[in-house]
C-alpha positions as CSV (number, residue, x, y, z in Angstrom):
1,X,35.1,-14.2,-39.1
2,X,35.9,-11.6,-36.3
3,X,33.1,-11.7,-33.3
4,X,32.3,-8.8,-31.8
5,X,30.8,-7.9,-28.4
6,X,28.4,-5.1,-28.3
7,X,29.3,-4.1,-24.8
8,X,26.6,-1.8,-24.3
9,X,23.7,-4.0,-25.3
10,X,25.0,-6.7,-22.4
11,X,25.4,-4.5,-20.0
12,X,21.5,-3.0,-20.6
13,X,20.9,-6.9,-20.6
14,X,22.2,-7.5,-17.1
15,X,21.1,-4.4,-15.4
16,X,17.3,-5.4,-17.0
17,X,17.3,-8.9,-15.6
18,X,18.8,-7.9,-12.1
19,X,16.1,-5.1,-11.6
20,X,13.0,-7.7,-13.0
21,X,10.8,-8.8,-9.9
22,X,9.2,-12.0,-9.7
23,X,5.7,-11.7,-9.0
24,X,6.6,-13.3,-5.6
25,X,9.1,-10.9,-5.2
26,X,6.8,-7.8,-6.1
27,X,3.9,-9.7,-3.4
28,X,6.7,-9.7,-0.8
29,X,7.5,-5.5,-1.4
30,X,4.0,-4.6,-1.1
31,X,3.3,-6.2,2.2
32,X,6.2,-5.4,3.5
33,X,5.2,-1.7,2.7
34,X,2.7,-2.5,5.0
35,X,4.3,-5.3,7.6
36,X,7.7,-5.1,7.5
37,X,8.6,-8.5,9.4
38,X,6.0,-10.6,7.1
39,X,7.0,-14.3,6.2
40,X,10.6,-13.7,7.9
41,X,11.1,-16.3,10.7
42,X,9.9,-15.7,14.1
43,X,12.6,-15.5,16.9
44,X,12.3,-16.3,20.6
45,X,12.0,-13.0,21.3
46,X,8.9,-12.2,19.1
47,X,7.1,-15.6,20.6
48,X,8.0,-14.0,23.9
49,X,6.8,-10.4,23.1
50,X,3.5,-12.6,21.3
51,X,2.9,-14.6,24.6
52,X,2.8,-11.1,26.8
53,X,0.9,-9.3,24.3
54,X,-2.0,-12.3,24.4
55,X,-1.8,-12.0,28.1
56,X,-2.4,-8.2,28.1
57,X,-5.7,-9.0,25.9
58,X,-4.4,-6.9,23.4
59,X,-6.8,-7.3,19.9
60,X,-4.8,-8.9,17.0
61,X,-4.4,-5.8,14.8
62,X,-2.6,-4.4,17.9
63,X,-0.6,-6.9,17.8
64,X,0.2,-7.0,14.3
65,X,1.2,-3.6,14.2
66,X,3.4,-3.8,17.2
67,X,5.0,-6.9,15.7
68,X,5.4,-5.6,11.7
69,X,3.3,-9.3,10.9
70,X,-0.1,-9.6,8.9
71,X,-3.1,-10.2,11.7
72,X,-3.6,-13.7,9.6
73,X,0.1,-14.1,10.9
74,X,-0.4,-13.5,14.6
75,X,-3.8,-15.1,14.4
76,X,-1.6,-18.3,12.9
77,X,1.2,-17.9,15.4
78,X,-1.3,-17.8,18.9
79,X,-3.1,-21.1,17.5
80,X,0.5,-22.7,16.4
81,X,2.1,-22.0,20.2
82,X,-1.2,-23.0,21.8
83,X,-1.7,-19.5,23.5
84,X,-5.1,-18.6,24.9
85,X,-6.7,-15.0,24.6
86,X,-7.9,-13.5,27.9
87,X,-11.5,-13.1,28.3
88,X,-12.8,-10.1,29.5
């Protein structure tokens, strides 16, 4: 008996299962349409930039936007690093 390979059909295969998202990974796109640094690790630098941005007494979404991060994010971050918010 003689196997044969239908080339065409594994190739449709492979391409199908490559271009499937998990429903994570379709979660991830559609906030990142929105925030494009959400759920990557924060750096020095963006703790820095977070810590001056506090100071200023700049309002979360601000800071959100300015940082590509969710305001549930930033709001997270500033209780995680202990930071207090200016009051005017």
């Amino acid at each position: 008996m003689k196997l044969t390979i239908d080339t065409e059909f594994l190739i449709n295969e492979v391409e199908n299962k490559s271009t499937k998202l998990s429903s994570y990974q379709k979660m991830l796109k559609r906030i990142r349409g929105n925030y494009p640094k959400a759920y990557f690790p924060w750096t020095q630098e963006d703790d820095l930039l977070l810590k001056s941005k506090v100071k200023m007494g700049l309002k979360t979404s601000l800071i959100a936007e300015i940082h590509g991060r969710t305001p549930s994010a930033i709001n997270s971050r500033i209780k995680k690093q202990r930071l207090k918010r200016k009051k005017f």
